[in-house]
N, C-alpha and C positions, 0 to 999 in steps of 0.2 A: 520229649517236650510236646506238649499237649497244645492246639492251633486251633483252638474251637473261638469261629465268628456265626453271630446268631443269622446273619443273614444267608451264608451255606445251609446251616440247619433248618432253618423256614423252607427254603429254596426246596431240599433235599425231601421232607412231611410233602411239600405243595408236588413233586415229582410222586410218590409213593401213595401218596391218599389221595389224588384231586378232586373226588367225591366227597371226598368225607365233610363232617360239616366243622367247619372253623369258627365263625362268628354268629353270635345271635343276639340281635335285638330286638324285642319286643315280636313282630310276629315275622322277621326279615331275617331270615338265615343265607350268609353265605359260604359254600364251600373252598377249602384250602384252594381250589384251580382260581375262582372267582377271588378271593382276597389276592392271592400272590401277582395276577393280570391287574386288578387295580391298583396293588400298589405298583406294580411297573409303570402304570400313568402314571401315579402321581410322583413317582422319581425321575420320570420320563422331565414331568414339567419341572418340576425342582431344578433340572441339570438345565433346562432353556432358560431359567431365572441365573443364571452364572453363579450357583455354587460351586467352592471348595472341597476340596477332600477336607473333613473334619469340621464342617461350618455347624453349626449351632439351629437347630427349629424346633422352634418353641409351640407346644401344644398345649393349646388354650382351650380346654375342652371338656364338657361334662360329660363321664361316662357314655361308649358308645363305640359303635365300631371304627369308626374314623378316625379312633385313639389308635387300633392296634394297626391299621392298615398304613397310618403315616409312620406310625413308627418302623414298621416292617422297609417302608418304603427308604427311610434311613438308613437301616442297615443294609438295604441293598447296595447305597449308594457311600457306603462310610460315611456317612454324618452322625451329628450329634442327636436326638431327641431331646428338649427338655420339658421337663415338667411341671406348668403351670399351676399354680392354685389359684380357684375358679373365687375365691373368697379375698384375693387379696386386691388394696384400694389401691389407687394412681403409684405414690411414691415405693409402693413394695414392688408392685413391675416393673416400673420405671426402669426400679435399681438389676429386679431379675433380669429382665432383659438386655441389660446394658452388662453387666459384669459376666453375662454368659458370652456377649460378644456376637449376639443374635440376628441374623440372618434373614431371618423369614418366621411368619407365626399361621400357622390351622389352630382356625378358630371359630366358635358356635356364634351363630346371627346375633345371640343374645349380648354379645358383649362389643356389638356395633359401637354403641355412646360413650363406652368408656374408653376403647381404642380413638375413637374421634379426638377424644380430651389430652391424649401423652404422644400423638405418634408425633408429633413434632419433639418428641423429648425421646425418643429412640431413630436417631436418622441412621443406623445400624441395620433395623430392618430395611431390606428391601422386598422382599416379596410378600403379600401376604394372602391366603387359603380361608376362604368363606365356604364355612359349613352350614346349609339350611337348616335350620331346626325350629321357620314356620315363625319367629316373630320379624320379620322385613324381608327388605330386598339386600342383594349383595350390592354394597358401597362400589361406586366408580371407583376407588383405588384397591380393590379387591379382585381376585378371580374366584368365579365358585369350585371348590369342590372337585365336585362330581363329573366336569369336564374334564380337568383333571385324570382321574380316575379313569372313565370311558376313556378319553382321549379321543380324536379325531375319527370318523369315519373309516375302518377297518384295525384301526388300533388296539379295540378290543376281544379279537381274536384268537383264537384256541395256539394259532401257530405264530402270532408275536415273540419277538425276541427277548427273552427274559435283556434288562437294562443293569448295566454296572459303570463306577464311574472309572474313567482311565485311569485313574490311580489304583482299583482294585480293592480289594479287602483284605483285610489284618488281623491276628490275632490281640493286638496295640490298640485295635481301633476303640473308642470309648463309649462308654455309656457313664451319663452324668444325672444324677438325681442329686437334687434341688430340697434342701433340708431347712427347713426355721427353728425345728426343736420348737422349744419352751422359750428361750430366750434369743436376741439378735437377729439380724435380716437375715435370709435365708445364704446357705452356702450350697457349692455344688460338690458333690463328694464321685471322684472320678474313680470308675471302675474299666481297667482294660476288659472287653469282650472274654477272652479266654480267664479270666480268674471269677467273670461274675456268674460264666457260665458254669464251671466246676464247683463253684459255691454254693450255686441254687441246685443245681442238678445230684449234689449229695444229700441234699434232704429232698428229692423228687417223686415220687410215687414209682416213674419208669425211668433207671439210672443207665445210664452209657459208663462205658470206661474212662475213667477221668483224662487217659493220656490217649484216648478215641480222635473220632471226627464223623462227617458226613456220613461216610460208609457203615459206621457202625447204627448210627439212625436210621439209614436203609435196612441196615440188616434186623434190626430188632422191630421197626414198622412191617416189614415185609411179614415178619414171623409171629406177630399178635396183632397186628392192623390199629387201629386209630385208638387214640388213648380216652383219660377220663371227660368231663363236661365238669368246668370248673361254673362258679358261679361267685366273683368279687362283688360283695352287696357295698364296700368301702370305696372310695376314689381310685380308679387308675392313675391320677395325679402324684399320690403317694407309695411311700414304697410299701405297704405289705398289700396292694391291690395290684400294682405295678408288677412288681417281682413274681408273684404267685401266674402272673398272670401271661407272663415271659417261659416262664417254666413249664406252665399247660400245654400252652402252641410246643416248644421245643419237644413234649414229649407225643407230639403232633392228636392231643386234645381239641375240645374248642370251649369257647370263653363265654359266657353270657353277660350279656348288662343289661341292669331295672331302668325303666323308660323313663322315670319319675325323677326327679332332681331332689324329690326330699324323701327323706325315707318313711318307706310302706312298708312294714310288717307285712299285712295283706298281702300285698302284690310280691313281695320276697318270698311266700309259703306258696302263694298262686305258681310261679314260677318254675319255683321245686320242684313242685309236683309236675306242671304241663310240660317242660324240656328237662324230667330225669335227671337232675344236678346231682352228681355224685361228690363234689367236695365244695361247704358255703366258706367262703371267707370274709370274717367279722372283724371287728378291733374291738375287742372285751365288753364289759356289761353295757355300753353306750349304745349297742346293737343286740348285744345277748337280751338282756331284761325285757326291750320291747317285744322280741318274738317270744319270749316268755311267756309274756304276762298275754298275748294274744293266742298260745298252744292254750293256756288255761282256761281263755276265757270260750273257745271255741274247740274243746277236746274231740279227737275224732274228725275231724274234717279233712284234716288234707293226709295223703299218702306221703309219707317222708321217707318211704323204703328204697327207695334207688340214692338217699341219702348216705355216705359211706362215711365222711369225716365232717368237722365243722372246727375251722383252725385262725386262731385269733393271733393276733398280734401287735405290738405298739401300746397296749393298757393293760394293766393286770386286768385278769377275769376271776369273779368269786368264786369262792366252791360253791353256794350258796345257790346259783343260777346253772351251776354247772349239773347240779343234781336235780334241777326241776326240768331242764333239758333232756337229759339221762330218765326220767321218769316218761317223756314222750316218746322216747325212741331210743330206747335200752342198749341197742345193735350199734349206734354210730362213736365213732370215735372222735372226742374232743381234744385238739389239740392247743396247747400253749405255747407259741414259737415266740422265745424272747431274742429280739433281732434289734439291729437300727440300721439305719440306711450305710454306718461305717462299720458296722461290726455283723454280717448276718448268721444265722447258726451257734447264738454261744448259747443259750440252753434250752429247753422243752418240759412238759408235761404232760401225760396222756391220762386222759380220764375214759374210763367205758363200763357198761354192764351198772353196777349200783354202785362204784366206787369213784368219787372224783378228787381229783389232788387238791392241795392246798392252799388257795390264795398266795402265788408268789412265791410255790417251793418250783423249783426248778429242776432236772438233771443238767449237769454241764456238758454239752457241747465239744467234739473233741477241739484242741489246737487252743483250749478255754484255760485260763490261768483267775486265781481274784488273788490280786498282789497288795502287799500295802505302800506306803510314802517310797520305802528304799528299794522298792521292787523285785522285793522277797514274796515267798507263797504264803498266806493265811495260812494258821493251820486251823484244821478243820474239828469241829467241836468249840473251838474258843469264842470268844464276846468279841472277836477283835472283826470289826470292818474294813472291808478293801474294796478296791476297783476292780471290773471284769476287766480281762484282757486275752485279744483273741491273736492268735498269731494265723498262721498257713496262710490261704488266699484272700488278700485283703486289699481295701482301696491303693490308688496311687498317692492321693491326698485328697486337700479341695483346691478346687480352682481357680487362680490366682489369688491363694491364698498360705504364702508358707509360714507364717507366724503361728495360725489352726493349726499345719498341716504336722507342724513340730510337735508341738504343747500336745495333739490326738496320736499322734504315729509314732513310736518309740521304739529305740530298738534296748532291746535289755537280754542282757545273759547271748550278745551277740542273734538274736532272733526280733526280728520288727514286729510290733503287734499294734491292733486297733485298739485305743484305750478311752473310747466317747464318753466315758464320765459315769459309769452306772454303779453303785454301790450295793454289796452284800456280803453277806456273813455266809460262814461255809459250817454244814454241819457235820456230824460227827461219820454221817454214811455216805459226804463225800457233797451231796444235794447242796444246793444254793436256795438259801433268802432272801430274795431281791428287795432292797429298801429302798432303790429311788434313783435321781438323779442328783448330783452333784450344786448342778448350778441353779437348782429351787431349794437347797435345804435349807432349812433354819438352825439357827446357831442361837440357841437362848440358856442364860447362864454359862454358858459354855460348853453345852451338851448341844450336839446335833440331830436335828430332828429332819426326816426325810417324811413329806410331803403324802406319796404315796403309801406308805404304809398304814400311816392314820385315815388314810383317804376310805382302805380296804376296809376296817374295823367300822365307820363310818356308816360304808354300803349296808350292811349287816345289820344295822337298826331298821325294826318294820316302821315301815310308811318314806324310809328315805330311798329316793329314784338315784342321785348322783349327788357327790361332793366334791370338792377343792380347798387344798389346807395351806393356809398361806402365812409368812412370816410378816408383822408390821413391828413398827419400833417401839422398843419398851425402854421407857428411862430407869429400871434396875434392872433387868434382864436382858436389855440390849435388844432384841426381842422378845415378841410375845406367841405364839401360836392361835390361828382364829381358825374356825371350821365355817365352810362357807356350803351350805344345804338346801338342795332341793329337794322337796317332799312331793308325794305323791297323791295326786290332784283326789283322790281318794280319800286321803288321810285329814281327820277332822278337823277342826282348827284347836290348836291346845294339845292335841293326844302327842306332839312331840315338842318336848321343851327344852331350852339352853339347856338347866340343869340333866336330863336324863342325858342327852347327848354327850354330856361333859363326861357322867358315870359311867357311861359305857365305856368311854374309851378307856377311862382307868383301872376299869376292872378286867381288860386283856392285855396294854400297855404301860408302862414304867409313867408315874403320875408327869412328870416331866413331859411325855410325850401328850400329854391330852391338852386341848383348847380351852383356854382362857373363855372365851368368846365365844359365839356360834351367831354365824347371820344367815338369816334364810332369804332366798332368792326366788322367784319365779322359773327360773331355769340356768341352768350352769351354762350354756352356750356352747359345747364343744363345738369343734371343726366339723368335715363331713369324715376324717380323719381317727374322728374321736378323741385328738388332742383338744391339751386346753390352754388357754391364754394366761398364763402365772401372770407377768406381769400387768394385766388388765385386772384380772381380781384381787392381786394386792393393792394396785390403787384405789378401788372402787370402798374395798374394805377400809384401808387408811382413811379416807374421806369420811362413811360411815360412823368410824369410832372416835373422828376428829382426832385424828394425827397426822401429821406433814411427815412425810416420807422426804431423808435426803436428797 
């Protein structure tokens, strides 16, 4: 039985490399000895604030190294890290931080005024961690940082005592990521240390033995020295920036983050090139298209050859961008990792050289089943749709939440599996065609229409940048399907019309699946996530076509 806690494994890299470099922001690198010593402060201070074994800190924080160094500082200490989103208003924290049971929050200056406005509506927190990042001063009810971190006058030293709390470390001990989906407040979906680590570490670049530990990370650092230079251009908030980004450090890598809060194409390709980023991580065309459409318009400028992979996750990616990418840089491999925060690893697709896969074909994933209603296997070639379902190392559930935790976690054919809601069709060479998610489809005439799919056909008209396909009420159809479209600031006025948008779609999907409707938008608003708000654009669209939504 396999005993892997991330905070051994960090510990064990910062012992074996402590040169090597670990974190980088913008022109401030620190090496694994320097990260593993600051987060010793700041677990140092953690434990004078009278935390628990397992207490909950909440990281309220844009991209940056103070993401991974708290969190490191976590696992040193058996707590929980949770995962903020820097986007969500009073009553979404409110409630995150209350139902996680939260403790203590590190947090960026910038979110001073809006913590002034609910901390009387979390008397939960008691400690909280002010991060400079240059708009004020740290609030009298705050400590900064970076004291923290230093700590005291000799505390920062080569021969300080690495900090653990008396309770010790676990393979039990938890890692909780913090989920909103598409619909509902967000949930916390509990991953014990040893199953999330065997999970990420099976799709890892540099793999340990699954039923391993520390020693085997010494011995494989020892014997090829410091791993790849990742580079999450998405949220460490979320999980395909999070996760990837757990798995670098562990395969004693180091991490990079863009300085910038909105995103810069620019500054992403600047990057690459200046700190050697061997694998980018994107969430589908939301990130793909703009470095796109900027390799295009600037060919030749930057080196992208220390570039090895470029691996998305969370949004389908077209083939369409996948092959203008593949035209810049022929040598790197694109990867499709279809995951969720409760299911990760259930399928992939690899594109490289002149060939790129196909909008939402998949290979499955081992431990991957698509079952249908009675939780038998599709068979493969059929019309018939099912749910993914992933059994072997899988969440514990969400947290305090066992009515989710039923309805997602099921055990079938005596085997428990992760069943988050994702629907596809299996085909005949075994491959999956992802259609969507469950809890946005449309049900019009009595045929179900999944959202993204129509989304993808969509992308694929020129002059359109992104779409979102939403269901509003139809009094024969019970629904209707509307295409909700942003164009391309390029794109003339008139050269893309309700009608041709409607024709596209029909002419590569079943007429049933094409849009009544098409409303153009100034912009779709993704997350920094690159999710989208369903329920916000089907009321804005309702409104729009004058209909009252139940």
């Amino acid at each position: 039985m396999s005993k892997w806690n991330y905070g051994d494994v960090w510990e064990t890299v910062a012992e074996v490399l402590p040169d090597a470099p670990a974190l980088t922001h913008g022109s401030r690198t620190l090496t694994w000895s320097d990260m593993d010593r600051r987060a010793d402060g700041v677990a140092r201070w953690l434990l004078g604030s009278g935390v628990a074994h397992q207490d909950k800190v909440a990281l309220y924080l844009y991209n940056c190294s103070e993401y991974l160094e708290a969190t490191f500082a976590c696992f040193k200490l058996g707590l929980v890290p949770i995962n903020t989103n820097y986007r969500y208003a009073d009553e979404e924290l409110t409630y995150l931080w209350e139902n996680a049971d939260t403790v203590a929050v590190v947090f960026h200056g910038a979110f001073v005024e809006r913590i002034e406005g609910i901390r009387d509506r979390v008397p939960g927190v008691r400690s909280w961690l002010w991060v400079d990042d240059g708009t004020g001063a740290c609030p009298s009810w705050a400590a900064p940082y970076e004291e923290a971190a230093t700590g005291p006058a000799g505390i920062g030293s080569e021969d300080q005592e690495r900090v653990r709390g008396p309770w010790g470390r676990s393979p039990d001990d938890l890692y909780m990521l913090y989920t909103g989906g598409t619909t509902g407040m967000p949930k916390g979906v509990m991953w014990r240390h040893d199953d999330l680590f065997a999970r990420l570490n099976s799709a890892g670049f540099r793999r340990y033995p699954e039923d391993g530990g520390p020693d085997d990370v010494r011995a494989e650092l020892e014997r090829n020295g410091p791993g790849m230079t990742l580079m999450p251009a998405c949220p460490l908030m979320h999980g395909t920036g999070g996760f990837t980004s757990i798995e670098c450090l562990s395969e004693g890598g180091r991490v990079v983050t863009l300085t910038s809060r909105q995103f810069d194409p620019i500054e992403l390709l600047d990057t690459v090139e200046r700190e050697r980023v061997n694998g980018l991580i994107i969430v589908g065309d939301a990130f793909a298209k703009p470095i796109l459409a900027t390799l295009d318009a600037h060919p030749g400028r930057w080196d992208l050859s220390s570039l090895i992979g470029i691996i998305s996750s969370g949004v389908m990616w077209s083939e369409e961008t996948k092959q203008g990418l593949l035209g810049h840089h022929p040598n790197v491999l694109l990867v499709d990792a279809f995951s969720s925060s409760e299911a990760i690893g259930m399928g992939s697709s690899v594109s490289s050289g002149n060939s790129a896969a196909q909008t939402a074909q998949f290979t499955l994933g081992p431990d991957v089943r698509v079952i249908d209603a009675g939780g038998h296997d599709v068979r493969p070639g059929s019309d018939e749709t099912g749910v993914l379902a992933l059994g072997g190392r899988i969440p514990l559930g969400y947290y305090k939440d066992e009515a989710k935790t039923a309805s997602t976690f099921r055990t079938i054919d005596g085997t428990r599996y992760s069943v988050p809601g994702d629907y596809a069709q299996v085909g005949e060479d075994g491959s999956i065609h992802l259609m969507g998610r469950g809890s946005v489809s449309i049900n019009t005439g009595g045929e179900k229409v999944y959202p993204e799919e129509v989304e993808e056909v969509l992308k694929t008209i020129d002059g359109v940048v992104d779409s979102v396909v939403v269901g509003i009420p139809n009094e024969r159809f019970g629904e209707e399907v509307v295409a909700v479209v942003e164009l391309s600031e390029r794109t003339s006025p008139g050269s893309v019309s309700p009608e041709m948008v409607i024709d596209h779609v029909r002419s590569t999907l079943a007429g049933y699946k094409a849009p009544r409707r098409v409303r153009f938008v100034p912009s779709i608003g993704r997350s920094p996530s690159g999710k989208v708000d369903y329920g916000r654009h089907r009321a804005e669209t309702a409104a729009w076509a004058g209909v009252a939504l139940a």
